[in-house]
C-alpha positions as MATLAB code, in Angstrom:
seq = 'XXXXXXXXXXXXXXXXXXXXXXXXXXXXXXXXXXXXXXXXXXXXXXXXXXXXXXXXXXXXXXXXXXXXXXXXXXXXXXXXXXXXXXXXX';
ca = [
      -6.354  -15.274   -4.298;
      -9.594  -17.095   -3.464;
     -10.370  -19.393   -6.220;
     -11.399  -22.839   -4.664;
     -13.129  -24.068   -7.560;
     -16.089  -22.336   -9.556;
     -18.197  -21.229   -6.354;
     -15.731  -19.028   -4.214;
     -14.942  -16.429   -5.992;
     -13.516  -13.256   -4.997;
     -11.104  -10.440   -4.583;
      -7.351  -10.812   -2.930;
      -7.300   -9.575    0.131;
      -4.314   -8.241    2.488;
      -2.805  -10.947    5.016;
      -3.358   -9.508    8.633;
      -0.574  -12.035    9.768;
       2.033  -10.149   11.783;
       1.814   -7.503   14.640;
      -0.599   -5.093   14.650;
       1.370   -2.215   15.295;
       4.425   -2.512   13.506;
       1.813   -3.056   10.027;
      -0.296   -0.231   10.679;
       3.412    1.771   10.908;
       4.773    0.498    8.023;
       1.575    1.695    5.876;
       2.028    5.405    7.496;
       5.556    5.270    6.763;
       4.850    4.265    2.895;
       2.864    8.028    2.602;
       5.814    9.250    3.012;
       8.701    7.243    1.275;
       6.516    7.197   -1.709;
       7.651   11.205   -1.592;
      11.279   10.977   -0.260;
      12.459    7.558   -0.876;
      13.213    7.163   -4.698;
      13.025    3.113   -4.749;
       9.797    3.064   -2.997;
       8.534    6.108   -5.349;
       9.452    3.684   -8.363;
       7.422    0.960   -7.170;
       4.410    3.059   -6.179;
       3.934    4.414   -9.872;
       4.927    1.441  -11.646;
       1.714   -0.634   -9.517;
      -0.880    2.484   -9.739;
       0.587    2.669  -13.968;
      -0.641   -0.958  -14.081;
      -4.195    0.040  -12.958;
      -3.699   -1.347   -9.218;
      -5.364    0.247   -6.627;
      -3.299    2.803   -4.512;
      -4.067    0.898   -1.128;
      -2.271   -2.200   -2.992;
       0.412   -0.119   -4.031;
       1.260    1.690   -0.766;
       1.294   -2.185    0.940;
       4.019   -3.189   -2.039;
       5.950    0.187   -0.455;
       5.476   -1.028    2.921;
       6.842   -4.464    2.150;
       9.778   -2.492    0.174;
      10.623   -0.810    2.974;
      10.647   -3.449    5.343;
      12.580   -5.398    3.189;
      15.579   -2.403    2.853;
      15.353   -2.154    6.755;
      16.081   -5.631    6.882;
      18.973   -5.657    4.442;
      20.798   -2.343    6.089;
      20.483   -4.049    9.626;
      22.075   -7.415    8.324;
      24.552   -5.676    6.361;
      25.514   -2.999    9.104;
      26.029   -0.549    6.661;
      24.401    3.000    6.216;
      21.990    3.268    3.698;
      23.005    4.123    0.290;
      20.341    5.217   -2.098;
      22.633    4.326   -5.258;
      23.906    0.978   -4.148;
      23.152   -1.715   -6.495;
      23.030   -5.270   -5.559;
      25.052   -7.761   -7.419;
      24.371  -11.400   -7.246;
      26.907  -14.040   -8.131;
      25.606  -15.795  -11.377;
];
């Protein structure tokens, strides 16, 4: 968020920190696990029900799915769309 004092205002903006490439696939890939992928499908209508944009909300997929690509490759497991993560308390 830009808010450095009362002058500089303005609207959020999306980071374009990271490759190129593997961003712009990610987005393209959210189209589509907003139809298939029931997690990501949750997330997209819970943002858009808030009154976000759609463009925010298909970033939030993007960043949901790179974060369950992440989690199957350090777990070595296959992906399980009813697995539930339990943290110790």
């Amino acid at each position: 968020i830009r808010e450095s004092g009362s002058s500089v205002r303005g609207r959020a903006r999306i980071s374009k920190v990271g490759n190129r490439k593997l961003r712009n696939l990610l987005f393209l890939c959210s189209f589509n696990a907003c139809k298939h992928n029931k997690a990501c499908k949750e997330v997209y209508e819970r943002i858009v029900n808030k009154g976000k944009s759609k463009k925010l909300a298909l970033i939030a997929v993007a960043n949901k799915l790179l974060k369950q690509s992440f989690a199957i490759a350090k777990s070595g497991r296959p992906y399980d769309e009813t697995y539930v993560s339990i943290l110790p308390r």
